[in-house]
N, C-alpha and C positions, 0 to 999 in steps of 0.2 A: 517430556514435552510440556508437565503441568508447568513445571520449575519457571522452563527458557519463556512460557508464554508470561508467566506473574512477573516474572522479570521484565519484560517487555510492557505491561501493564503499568508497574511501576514507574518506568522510566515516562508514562507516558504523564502518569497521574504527576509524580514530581518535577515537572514540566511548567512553567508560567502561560502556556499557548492554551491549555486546557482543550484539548483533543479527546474525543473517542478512538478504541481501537480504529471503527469504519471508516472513522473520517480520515482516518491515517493511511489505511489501506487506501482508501479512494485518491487522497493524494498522491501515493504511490505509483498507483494506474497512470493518472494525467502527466506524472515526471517522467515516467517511462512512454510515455505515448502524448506529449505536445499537440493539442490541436483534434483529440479525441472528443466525442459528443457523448449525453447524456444515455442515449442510446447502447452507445459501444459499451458501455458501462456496465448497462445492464444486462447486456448480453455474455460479456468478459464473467459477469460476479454470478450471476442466475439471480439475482436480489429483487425483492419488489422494484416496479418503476416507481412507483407512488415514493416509498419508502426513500429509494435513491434522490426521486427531485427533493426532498426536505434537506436530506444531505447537504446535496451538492449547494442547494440555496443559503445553509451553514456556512458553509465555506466560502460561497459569494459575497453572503451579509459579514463576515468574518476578516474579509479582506485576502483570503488564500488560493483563490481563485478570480482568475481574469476571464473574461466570457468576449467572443468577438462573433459576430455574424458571417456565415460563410458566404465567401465570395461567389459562391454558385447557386446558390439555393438560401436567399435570407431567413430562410423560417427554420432553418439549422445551426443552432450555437455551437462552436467550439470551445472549449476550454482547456487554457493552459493553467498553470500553479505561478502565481504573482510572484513578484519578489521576493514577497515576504514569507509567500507561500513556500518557495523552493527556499528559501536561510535556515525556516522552521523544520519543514522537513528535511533536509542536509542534516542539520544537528541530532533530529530525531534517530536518521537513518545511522549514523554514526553511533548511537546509543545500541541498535538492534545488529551492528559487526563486532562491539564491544561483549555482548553478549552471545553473539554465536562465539566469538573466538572465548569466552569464557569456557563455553561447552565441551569444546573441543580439546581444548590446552595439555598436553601431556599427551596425543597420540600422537603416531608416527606419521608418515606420508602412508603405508601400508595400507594402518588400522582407516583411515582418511580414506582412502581408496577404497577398501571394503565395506565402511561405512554406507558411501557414496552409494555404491552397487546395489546394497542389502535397501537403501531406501529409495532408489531408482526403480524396486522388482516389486518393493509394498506400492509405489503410485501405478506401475504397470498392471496391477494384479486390481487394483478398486479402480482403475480406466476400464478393466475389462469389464465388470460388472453390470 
């Protein structure tokens, strides 16, 4: 996991966008979830709120995030991932399949399949907790 994560690190560090792992992650969240609040975020990650608004204000001043006011409730921002925000992350995202399929390369569909299992039963086993 140290490996796949430095690798990951890497791709982020040799990168022109100059991202943190978080801010990566956090982008990730808003690609997957359009129209998601600062909120939801922080409930999704368990992360400081404080912590999170500096983030996300990163990413605003950054131009990777678009903020629009909700239509029901003004005093609620939404946030999607900008243009440019979703190009960046695209590219990035493509570096983090490059590298799981690194991981992986040389098993079967089997070893795949019981891989899957065996670390489906370690996230079941620390959800119990």
């Amino acid at each position: 996991m140290h490996l796949y994560r430095a690798r990951q690190l890497r791709g982020l560090r040799d990168t022109p966008h100059e991202l943190t792992h978080m801010e990566y992650k956090a982008m990730g969240f808003f690609a997957r979830r359009p129209g998601a609040t600062q909120g939801d975020l922080v409930a999704h990650s368990g992360r400081d709120k404080a912590q999170l608004a500096r983030l996300l204000k990163g990413l605003r001043d950054k131009g990777m995030l678009d903020a629009e006011a909700d239509a029901d409730d003004r005093r609620i921002t939404r946030l999607t991932l900008s243009a440019e925000g979703r190009r960046i992350f695209d590219s990035l995202h493509d570096l983090g399949v490059q590298a799981s399929g690194a991981a992986v390369a040389g098993m079967s569909a089997d070893q795949l399949a019981q891989l899957q299992a065996l670390l489906q039963q370690i996230r079941t086993n620390l959800e119990t907790d």
